[in-house]
Backbone as numpy.savetxt, mean C-alpha at the origin, in Angstrom:
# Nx Ny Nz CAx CAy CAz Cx Cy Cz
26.48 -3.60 18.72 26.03 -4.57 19.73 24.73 -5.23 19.27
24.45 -6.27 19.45 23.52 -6.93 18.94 22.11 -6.99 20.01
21.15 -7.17 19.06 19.96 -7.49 20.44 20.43 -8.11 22.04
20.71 -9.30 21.35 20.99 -10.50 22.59 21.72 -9.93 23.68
22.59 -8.93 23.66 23.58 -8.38 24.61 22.66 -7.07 25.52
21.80 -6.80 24.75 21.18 -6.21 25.46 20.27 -6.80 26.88
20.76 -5.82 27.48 19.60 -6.20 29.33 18.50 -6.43 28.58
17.64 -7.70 29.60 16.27 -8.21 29.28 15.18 -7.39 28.62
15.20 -6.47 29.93 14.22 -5.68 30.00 14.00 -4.38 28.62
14.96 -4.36 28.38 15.67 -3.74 26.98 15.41 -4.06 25.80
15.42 -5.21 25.60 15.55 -6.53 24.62 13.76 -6.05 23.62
13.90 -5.52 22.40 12.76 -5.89 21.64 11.98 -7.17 21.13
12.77 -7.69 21.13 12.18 -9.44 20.78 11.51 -9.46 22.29
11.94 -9.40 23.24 11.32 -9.94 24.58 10.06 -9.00 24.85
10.17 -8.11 24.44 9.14 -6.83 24.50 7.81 -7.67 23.87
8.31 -7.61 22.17 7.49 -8.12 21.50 6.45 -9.15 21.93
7.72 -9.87 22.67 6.54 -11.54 22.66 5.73 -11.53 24.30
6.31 -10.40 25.19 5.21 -10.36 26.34 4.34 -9.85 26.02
4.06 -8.47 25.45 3.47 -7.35 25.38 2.56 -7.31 23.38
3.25 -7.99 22.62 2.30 -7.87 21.76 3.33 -6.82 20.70
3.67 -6.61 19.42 4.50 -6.16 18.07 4.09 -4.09 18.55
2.43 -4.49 18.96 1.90 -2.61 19.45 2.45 -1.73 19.86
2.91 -2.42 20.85 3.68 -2.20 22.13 5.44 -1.55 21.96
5.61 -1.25 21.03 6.94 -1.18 20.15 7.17 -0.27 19.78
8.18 0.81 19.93 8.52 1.85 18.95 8.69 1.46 17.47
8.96 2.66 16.90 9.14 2.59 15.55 11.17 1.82 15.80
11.46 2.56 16.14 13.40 2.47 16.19 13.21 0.80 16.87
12.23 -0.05 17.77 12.54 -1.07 18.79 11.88 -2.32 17.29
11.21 -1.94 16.64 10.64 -2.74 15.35 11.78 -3.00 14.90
12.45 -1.80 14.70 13.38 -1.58 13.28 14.64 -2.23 13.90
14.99 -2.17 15.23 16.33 -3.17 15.36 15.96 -4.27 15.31
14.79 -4.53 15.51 14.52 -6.50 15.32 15.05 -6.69 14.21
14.54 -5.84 13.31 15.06 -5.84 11.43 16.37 -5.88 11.43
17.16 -5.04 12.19 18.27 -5.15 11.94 19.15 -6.00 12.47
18.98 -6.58 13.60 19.61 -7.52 14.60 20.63 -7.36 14.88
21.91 -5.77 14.49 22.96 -5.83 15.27 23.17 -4.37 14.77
24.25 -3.66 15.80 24.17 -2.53 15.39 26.04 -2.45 14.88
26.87 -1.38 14.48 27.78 -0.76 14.21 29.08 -0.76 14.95
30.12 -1.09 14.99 30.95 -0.76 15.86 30.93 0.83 17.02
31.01 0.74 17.96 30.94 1.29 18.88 29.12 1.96 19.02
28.06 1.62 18.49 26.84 1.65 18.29 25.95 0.83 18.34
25.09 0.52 20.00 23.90 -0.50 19.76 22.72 -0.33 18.88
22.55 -1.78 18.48 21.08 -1.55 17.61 19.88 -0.32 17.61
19.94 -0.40 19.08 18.69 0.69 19.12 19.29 1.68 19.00
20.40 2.24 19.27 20.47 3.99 19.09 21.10 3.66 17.37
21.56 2.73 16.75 21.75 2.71 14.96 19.73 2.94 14.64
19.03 2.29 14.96 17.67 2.60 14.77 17.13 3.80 14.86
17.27 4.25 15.96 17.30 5.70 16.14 17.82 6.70 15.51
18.79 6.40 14.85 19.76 7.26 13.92 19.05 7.38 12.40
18.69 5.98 12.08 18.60 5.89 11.03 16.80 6.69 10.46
16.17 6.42 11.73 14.18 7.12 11.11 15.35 8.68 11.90
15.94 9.10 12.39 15.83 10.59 12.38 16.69 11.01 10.86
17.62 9.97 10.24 17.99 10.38 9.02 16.96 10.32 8.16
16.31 9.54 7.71 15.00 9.29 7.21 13.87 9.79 7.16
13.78 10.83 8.54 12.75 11.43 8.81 11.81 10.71 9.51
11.41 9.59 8.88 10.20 8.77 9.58 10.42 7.39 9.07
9.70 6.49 9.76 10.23 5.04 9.46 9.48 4.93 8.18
8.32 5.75 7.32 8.13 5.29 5.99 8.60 5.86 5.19
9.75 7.14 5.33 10.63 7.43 4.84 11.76 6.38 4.84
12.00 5.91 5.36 12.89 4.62 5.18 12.48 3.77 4.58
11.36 3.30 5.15 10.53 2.14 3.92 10.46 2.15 2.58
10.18 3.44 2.29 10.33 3.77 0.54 11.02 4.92 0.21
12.46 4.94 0.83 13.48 4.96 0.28 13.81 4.41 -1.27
14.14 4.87 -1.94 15.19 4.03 -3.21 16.30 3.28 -2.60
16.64 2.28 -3.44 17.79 1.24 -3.14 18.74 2.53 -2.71
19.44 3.33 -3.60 20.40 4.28 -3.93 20.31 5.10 -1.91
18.93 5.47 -1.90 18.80 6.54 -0.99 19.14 5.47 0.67
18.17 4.57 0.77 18.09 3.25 1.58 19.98 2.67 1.93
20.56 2.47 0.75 21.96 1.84 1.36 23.16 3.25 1.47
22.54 4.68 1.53 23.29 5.49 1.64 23.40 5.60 3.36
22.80 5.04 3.79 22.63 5.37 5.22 23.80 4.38 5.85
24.46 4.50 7.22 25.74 3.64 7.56 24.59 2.85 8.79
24.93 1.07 8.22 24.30 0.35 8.93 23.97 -0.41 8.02
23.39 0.05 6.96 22.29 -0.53 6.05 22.88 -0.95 4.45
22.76 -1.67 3.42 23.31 -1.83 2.76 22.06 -2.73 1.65
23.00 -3.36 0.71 21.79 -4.45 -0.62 21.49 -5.17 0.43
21.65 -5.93 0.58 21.07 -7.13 1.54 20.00 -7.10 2.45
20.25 -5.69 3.52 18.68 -5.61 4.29 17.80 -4.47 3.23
18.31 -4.23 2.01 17.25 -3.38 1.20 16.24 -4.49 0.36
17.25 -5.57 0.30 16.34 -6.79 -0.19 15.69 -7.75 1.19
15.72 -8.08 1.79 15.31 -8.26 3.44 13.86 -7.07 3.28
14.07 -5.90 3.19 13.10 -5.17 3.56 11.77 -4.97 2.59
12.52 -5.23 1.03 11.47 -5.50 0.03 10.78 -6.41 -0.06
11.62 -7.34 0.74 10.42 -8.57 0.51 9.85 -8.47 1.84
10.12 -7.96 3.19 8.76 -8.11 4.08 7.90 -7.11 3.30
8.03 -6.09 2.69 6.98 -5.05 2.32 5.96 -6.16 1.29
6.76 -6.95 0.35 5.93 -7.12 -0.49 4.93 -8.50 -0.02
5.16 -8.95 0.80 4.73 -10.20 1.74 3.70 -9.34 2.54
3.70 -8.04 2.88 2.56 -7.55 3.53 1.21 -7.12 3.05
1.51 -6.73 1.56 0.97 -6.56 0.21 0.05 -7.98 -0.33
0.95 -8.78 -0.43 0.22 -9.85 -0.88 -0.93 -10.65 0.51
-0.46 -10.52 1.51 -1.22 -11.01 2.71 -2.55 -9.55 2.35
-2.30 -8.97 2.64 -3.80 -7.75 2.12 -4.51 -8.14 1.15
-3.60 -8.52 0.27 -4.62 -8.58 -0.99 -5.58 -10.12 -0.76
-4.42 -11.01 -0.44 -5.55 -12.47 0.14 -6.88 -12.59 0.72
-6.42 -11.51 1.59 -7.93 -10.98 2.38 -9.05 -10.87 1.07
-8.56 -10.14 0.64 -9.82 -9.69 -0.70 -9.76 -10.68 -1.58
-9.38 -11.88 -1.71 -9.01 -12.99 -2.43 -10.44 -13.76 -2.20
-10.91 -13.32 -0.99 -11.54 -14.31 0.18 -12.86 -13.76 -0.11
-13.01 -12.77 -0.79 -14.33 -11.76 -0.90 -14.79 -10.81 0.06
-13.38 -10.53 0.73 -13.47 -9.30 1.61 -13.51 -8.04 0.89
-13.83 -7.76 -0.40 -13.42 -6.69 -0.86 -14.81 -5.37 -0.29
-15.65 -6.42 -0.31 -16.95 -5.47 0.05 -17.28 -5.53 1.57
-17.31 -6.95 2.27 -17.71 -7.05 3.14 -16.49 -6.21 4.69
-15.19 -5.93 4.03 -13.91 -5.27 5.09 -13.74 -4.20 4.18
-14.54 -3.14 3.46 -14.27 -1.75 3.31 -12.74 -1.60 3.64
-12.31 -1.27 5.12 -11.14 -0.65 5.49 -10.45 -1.76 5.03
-10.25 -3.05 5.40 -9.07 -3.88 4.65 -8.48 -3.59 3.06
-10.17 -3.28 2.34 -9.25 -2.53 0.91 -8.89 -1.37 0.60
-9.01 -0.42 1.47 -8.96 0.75 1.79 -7.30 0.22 1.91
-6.87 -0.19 3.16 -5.89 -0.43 3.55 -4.70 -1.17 2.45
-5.03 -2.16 1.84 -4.59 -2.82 0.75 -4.23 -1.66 -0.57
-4.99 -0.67 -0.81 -5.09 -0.24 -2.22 -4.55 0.82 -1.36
-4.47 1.58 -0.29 -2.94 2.52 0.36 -1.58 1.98 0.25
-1.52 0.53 0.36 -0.48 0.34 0.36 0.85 0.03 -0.77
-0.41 -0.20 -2.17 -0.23 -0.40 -3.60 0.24 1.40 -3.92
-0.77 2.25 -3.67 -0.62 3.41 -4.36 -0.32 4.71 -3.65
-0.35 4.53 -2.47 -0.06 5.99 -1.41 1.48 6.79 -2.07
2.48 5.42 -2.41 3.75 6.63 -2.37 4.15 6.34 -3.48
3.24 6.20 -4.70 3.60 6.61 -5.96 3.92 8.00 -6.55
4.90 8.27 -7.30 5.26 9.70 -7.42 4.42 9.69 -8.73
4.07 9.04 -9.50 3.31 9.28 -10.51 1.52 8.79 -10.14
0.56 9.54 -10.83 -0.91 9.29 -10.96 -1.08 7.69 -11.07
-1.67 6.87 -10.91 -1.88 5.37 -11.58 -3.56 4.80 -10.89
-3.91 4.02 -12.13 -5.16 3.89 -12.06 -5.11 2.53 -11.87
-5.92 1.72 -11.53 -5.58 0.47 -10.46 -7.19 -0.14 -10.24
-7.12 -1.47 -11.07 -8.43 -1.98 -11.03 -8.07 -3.53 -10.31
-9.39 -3.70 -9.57 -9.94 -4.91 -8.50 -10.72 -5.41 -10.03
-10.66 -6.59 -10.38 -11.22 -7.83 -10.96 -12.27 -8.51 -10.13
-13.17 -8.80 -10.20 -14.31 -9.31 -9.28 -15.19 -10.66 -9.90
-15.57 -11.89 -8.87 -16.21 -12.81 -9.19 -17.93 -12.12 -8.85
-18.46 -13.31 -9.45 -19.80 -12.97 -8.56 -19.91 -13.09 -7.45
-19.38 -13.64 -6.66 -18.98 -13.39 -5.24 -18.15 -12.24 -4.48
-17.67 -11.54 -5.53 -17.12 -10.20 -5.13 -15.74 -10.68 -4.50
-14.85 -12.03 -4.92 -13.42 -12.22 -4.58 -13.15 -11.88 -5.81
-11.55 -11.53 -5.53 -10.83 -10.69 -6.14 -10.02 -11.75 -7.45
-10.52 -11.67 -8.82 -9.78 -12.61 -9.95 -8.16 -12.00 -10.04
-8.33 -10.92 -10.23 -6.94 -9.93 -11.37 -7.06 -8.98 -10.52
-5.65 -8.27 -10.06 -5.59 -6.76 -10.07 -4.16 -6.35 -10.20
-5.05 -4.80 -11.28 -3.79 -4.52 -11.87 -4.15 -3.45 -11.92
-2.70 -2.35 -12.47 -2.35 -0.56 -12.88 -3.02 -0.95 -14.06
-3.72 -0.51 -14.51 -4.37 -0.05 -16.17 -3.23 0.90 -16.84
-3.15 2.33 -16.07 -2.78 3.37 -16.67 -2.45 4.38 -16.05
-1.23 4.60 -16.26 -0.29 5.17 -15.15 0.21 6.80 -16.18
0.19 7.69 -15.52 0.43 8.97 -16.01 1.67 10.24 -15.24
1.29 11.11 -15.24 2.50 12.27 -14.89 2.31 12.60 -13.21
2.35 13.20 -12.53 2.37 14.13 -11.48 1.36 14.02 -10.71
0.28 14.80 -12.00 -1.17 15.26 -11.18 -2.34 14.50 -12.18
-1.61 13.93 -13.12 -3.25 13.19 -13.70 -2.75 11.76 -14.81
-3.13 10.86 -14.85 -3.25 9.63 -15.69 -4.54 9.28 -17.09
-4.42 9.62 -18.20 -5.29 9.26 -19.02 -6.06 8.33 -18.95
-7.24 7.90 -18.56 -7.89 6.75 -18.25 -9.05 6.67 -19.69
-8.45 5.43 -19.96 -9.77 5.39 -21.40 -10.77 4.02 -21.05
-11.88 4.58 -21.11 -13.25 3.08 -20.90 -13.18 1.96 -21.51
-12.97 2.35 -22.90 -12.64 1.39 -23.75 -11.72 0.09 -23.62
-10.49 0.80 -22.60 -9.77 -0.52 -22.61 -9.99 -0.67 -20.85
-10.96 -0.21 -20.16 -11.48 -0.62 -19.41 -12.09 -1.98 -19.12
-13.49 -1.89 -20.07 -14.28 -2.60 -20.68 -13.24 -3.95 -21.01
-12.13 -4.01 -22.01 -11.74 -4.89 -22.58 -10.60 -5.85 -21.81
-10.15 -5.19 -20.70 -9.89 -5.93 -19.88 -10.74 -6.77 -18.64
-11.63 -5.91 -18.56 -12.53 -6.87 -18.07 -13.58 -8.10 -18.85
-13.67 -8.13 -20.05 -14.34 -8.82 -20.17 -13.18 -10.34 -20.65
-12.10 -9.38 -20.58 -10.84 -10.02 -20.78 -10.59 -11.29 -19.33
-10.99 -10.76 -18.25 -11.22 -11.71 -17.29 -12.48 -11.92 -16.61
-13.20 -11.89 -17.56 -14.68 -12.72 -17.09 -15.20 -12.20 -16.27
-15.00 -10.58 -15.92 -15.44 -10.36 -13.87 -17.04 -10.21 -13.97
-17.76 -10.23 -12.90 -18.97 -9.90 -13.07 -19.11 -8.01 -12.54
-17.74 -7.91 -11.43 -17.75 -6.16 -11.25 -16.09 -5.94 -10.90
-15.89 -4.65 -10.72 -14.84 -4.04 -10.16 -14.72 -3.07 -9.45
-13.48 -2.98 -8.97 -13.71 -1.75 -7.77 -12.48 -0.94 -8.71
-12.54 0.16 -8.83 -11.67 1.06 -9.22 -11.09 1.85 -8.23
-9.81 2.28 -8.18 -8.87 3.51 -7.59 -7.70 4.01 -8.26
-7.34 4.64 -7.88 -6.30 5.87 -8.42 -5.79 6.49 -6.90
-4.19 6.88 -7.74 -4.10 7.71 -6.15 -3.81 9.37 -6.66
-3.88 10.52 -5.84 -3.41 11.52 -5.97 -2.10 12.14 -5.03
-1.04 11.91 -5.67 0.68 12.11 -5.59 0.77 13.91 -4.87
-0.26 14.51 -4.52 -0.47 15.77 -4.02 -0.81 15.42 -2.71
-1.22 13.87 -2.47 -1.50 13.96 -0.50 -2.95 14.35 -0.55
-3.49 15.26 -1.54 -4.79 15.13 -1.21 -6.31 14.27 -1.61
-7.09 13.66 -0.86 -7.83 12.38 -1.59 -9.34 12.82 -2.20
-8.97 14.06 -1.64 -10.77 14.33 -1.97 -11.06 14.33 -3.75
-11.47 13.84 -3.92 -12.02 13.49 -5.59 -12.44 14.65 -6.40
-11.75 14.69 -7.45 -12.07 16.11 -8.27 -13.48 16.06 -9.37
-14.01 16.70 -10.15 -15.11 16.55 -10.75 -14.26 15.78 -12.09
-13.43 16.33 -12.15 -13.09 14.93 -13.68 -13.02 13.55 -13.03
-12.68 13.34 -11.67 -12.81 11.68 -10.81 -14.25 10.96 -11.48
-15.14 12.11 -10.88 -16.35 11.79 -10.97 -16.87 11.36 -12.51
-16.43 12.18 -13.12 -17.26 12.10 -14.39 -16.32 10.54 -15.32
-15.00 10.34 -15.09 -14.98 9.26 -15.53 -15.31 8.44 -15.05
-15.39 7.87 -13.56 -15.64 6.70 -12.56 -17.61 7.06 -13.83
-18.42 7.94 -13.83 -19.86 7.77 -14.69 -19.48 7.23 -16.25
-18.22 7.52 -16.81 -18.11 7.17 -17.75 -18.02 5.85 -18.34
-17.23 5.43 -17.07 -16.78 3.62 -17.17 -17.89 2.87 -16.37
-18.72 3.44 -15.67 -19.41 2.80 -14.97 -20.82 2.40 -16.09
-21.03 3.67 -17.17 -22.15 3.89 -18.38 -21.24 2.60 -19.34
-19.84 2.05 -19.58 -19.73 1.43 -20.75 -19.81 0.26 -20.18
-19.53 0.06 -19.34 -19.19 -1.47 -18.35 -20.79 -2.09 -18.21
-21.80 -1.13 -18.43 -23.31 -1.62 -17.93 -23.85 -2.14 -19.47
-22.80 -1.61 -19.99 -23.50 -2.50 -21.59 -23.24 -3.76 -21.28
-22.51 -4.41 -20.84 -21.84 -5.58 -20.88 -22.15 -6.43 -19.72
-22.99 -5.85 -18.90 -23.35 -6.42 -17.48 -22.22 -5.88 -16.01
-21.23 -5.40 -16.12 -20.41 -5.65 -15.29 -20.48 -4.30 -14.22
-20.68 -4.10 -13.21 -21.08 -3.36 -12.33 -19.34 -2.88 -11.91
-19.48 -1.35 -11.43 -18.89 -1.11 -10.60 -18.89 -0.76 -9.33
-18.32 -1.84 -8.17 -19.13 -1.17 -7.20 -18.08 -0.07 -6.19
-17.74 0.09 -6.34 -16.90 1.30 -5.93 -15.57 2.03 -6.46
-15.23 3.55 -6.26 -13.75 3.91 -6.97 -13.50 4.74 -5.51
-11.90 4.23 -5.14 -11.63 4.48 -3.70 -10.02 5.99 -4.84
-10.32 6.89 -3.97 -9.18 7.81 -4.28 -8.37 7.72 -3.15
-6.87 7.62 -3.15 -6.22 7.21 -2.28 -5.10 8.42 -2.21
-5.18 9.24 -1.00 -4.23 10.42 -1.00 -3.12 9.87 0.52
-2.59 11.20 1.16 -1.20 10.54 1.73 -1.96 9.90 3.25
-3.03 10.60 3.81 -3.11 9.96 4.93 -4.58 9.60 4.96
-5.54 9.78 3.71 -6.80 9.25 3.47 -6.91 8.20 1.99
-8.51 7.88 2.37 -8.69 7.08 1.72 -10.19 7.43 1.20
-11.13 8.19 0.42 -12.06 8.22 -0.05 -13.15 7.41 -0.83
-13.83 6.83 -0.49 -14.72 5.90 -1.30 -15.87 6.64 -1.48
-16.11 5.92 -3.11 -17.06 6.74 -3.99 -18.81 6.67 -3.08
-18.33 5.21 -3.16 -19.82 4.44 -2.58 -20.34 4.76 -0.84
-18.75 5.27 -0.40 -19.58 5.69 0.90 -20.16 7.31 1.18
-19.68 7.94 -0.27 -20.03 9.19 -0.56 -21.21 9.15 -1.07
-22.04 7.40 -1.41 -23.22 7.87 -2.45 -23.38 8.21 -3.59
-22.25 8.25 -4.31 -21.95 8.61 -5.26 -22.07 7.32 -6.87
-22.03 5.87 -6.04 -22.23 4.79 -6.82 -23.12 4.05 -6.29
């Protein structure tokens, strides 16, 4: 059964647009996404079906294609539908910091650099490019590694940045263990790259560690 057949009062689109997207379950989001449900199955209880198969609606979200169209309802088509709202939410974050929010909205890059690296199954190291204005030129994975750790070398730190002209950068990494609190090897390279980068002028002004439901910054630890 499709939205539209549903009673008013029922109706997620109508929800949405009195009350505000907040106002919404996870399953009443997810039939908007879907806009019709299954033979003998309305949208909302196929929604419902699908985050209790899933576990949780960001278990669905980052699903694999393979895992994502194993579910009945769902198939290529809303797995591509769903990659591109994810990656449209990604790029709207990062704009923000485009703008030179990177320093002045803390949580916006907090939020942005969770959404790049939270559900990576591998380590990856992940640099912010910076003007003198602190908007965002380049950002990219440097150096991506196993499980529990990624080789990070200064050297080609350094050479990508001077590779794009930045005047600083913000560094992060995530840890694939869920936990964000920063280990003493964090520390001692975030001093390492921060000692080669000052030959050259280029400041770092923060390294955010990004675990499953936090977000750690170096600089609000004092630490940079």
């Amino acid at each position: 059964m499709a939205i539209k057949h549903l009673p008013s009062e029922s109706m997620p689109r109508e929800k949405l647009l009195a009350r505000g997207p907040s106002a919404l379950s996870d399953a009443e989001l997810l039939a908007i996404f879907l806009r019709t449900g299954t033979p003998g199955m309305h949208v909302l209880d196929l929604a419902d079906q699908l985050l209790k198969q899933a576990g949780s609606l960001r278990g669905l979200l980052t699903a694999s294609k393979a895992d994502f169209c194993r579910h009945k309802g769902l198939g290529e088509a809303k797995y591509v539908q769903l990659q591109a709202v994810l990656e449209m939410t990604q790029r709207y974050l990062l704009e923000t910091l485009h703008r030179g929010e990177a320093l002045t909205s803390p949580q916006q890059t907090k939020l942005y650099l969770s959404s790049i690296l939270r559900d990576r199954q591998r380590e990856a190291f992940y640099l912010l490019y910076l003007d003198n204005q602190h908007r965002v030129i380049h950002d990219e994975i440097l150096f991506e590694g196993t499980l529990d750790a990624a080789s990070v070398y200064p050297r080609e730190v350094v050479k990508r940045a001077l590779e794009h002209n930045c005047a600083a950068v913000i560094l992060a990494h995530n840890h694939p263990s869920g936990v964000a609190e920063p280990s003493q090897a964090d520390r001692r390279i975030t001093r390492r790259i921060s000692d080669a980068l000052a030959l050259v002028d280029i400041r770092v002004l923060d390294h955010f560690v990004v675990g499953d439901g936090d977000v750690v910054s170096f600089a609000e630890r004092g630490w940079i």
